[in-house]
N, C-alpha and C positions, 0 to 999 in steps of 0.2 A: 416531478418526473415519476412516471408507475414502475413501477419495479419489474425487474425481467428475471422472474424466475427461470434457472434452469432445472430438467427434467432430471431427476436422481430420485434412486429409490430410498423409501424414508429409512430413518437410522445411518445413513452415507456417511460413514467421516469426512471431516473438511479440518483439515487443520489451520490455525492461523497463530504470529505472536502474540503473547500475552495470557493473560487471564480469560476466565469465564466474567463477560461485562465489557473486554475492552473494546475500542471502536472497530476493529476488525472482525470481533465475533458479532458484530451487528452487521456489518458487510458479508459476512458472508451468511448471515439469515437473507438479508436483502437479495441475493444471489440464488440460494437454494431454499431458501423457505427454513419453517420455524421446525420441520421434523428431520433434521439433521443431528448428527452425533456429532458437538464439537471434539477437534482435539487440540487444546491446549499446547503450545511450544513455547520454551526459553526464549527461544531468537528465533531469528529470520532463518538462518541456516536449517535450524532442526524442523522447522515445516517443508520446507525445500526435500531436505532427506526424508521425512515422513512421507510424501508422495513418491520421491524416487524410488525408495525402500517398499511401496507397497502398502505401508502402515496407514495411508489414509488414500482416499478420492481425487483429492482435489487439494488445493492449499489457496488462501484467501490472501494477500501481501499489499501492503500499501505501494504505491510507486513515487505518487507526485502528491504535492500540497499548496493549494493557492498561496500561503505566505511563504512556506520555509524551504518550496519548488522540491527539487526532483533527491528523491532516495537513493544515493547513489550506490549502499549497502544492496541495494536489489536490482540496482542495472548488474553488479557485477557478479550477480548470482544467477541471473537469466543467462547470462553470458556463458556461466561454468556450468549449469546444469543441462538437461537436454530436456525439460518441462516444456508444455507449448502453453501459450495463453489461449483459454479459451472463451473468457467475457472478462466485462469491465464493469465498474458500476462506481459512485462517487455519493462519498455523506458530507452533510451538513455538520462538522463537529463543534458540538455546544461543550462547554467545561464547565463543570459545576463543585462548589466545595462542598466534601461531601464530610461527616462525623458522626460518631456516635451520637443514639437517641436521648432527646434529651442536653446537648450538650448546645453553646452557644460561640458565636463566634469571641467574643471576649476572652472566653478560657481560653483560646486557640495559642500554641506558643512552637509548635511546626506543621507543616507542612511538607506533605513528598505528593509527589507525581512524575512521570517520567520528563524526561531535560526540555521536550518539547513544549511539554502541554504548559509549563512553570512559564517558557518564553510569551507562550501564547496569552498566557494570564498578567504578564508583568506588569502593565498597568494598574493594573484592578491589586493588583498583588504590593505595589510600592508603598501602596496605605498602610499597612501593614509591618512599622517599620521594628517594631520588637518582637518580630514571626522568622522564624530560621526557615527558608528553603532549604529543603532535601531530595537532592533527584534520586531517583528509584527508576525500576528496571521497564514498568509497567504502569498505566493509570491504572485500570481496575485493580492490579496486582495490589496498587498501593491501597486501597480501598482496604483487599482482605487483610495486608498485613495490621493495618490500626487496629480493623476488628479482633482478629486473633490474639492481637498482644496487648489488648484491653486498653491502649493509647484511649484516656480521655481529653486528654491534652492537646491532640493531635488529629488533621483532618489532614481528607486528600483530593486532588481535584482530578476528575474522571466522568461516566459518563451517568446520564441518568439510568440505565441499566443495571450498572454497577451497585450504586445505591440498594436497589431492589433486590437484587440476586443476594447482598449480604448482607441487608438487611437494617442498614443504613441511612443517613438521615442526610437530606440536603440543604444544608443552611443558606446558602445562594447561588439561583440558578445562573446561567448564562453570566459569566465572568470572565469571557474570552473578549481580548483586547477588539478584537475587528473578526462582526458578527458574518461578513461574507469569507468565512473559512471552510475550504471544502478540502477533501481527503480522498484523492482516486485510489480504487483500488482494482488489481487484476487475477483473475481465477486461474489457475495452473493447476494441468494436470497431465500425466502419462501421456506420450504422443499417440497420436489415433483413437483417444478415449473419447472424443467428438468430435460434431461434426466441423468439418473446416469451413471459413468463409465467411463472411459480413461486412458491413459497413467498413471495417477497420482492418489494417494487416500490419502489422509489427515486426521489423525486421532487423537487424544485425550484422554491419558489415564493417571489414580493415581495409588499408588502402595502401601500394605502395606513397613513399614519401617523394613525389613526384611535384613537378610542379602544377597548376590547373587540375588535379588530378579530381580532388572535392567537386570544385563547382564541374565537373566532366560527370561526376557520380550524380549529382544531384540535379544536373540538365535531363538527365534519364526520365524521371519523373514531370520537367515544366514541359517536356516537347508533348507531353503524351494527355496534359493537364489533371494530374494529379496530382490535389492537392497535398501537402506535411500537415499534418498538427503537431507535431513535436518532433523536435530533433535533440539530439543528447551524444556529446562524448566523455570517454572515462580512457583515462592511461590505458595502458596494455601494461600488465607489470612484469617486470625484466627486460623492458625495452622503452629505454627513455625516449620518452618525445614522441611514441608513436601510440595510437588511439583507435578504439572500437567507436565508431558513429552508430547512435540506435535511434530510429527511423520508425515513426506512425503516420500510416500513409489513411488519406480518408479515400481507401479504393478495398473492393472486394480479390483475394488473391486470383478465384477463378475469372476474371476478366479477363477481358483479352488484352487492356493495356497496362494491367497491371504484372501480368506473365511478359509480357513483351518488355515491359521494362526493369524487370527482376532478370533478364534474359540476357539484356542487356548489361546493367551491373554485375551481373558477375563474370564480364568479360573485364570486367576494371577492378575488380574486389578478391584478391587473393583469398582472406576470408568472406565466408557471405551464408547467413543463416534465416532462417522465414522465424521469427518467434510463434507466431498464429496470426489467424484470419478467423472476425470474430465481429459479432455485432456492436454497431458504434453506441458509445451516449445517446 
């Protein structure tokens, strides 16, 4: 797939979580190109608030993952925040053990990487039966912390990036359980900082608790033949048993039956928000 650079001037912050190396600082080169200023965040949250705040551009965030599915931590931040999505884009993620130079897998006696990437390896990782898993906060994170803290003992699985940025050695590539692992991820930024519109519109709605109410919301779309790619609910918190539906429609928002039927729903959608409209895969 070629990559769909968007247009930003060079040096643009783009914040993402994780380290300098993690999969998401390669999403978001993939996104905006290699003369960007990353900014680094703890969490999910604090890139969120770095664009809210001003402090960056854009922010780069994973959503969904072919094995481990949908990020639920980020539906319910698109919810709370008022960031619009402006592109999408999806990697390949390879995990690789990465060590100190020089060092072999025999010395090896832990292991960290973030909770996911350890799942995604377990296989490969069960050989392994006198090796302590350590989950850590970050893959590449986990990379700088061995390095820094002179761990010769001790490897971490991350990207090949990672490796290079600090300068680290890769004792075995592709160690991920199941090689068709991909990782989407969405660009957010300030509303009205691009332009609107593409393949794809992402949207955000509540329902009363009615009966037929759903399939009434989601008729809005089959009569008009627009197609879903994804549908997703998450609680509403302080209101048991009731649920925000989040909706990727394969239509552009300015069409006409995609205004007609956004027109529509929100004669049935107490809540109802557009996330973006925005070039598909």
């Amino acid at each position: 797939m070629k990559p769909r650079i968007l247009a930003i001037p060079p040096g643009t912050k783009i914040a993402f979580q994780g380290e300098l190396g993690a999969f998401s600082h390669h999403a978001c080169r993939k996104l905006f190109g290699v003369k960007i200023e990353p900014f680094p965040c703890l969490s999910f949250e604090h890139a969120f608030a770095a664009v809210a705040r001003g402090k960056a551009e854009c922010a780069v965030i994973p959503i969904e993952n072919t094995l481990a599915g949908s990020i639920h931590k980020n539906y319910d931040l698109l919810a709370r925040h008022t960031l619009e999505v402006v592109a999408e884009t999806s990697l390949r993620v390879e995990h690789n053990l990465i060590a100190h130079p020089g060092a072999g897998v025999r010395q090896i006696r832990r292991i960290y990487s973030h909770p996911a990437a350890l799942e995604q390896c377990s296989r490969w990782l069960s050989r392994l039966t006198k090796v302590d898993k350590i989950p850590f906060y970050d893959t590449a994170g986990s990379v700088q912390f061995i390095r820094d803290r002179g761990l010769r003992d001790a490897a971490a699985i991350a990207s090949a990036d990672a490796a290079r940025i600090y300068g680290m050695k890769i004792l075995r590539p592709g160690i991920e359980d199941e090689p068709e692992n991909y990782t989407r991820f969405l660009a957010l930024a300030r509303r009205k900082r691009f332009v609107r519109g593409g393949g794809k519109t992402s949207i955000v709605f509540g329902l009363k608790n009615e009966p037929g109410v759903l399939f009434k919301a989601l008729s809005v779309f089959a009569l008009r033949n627009i197609d879903l790619s994804k549908i997703e609910s998450r609680p509403i918190r302080g209101k048991p048993w009731e649920y925000l539906f989040y909706l990727d429609l394969l239509s552009d928002v300015r069409s006409r039956e995609c205004l007609n039927a956004l027109r529509h729903l929100r004669e049935l959608a107490p809540y109802f928000r557009i996330l973006g409209s925005y070039p598909a895969l």
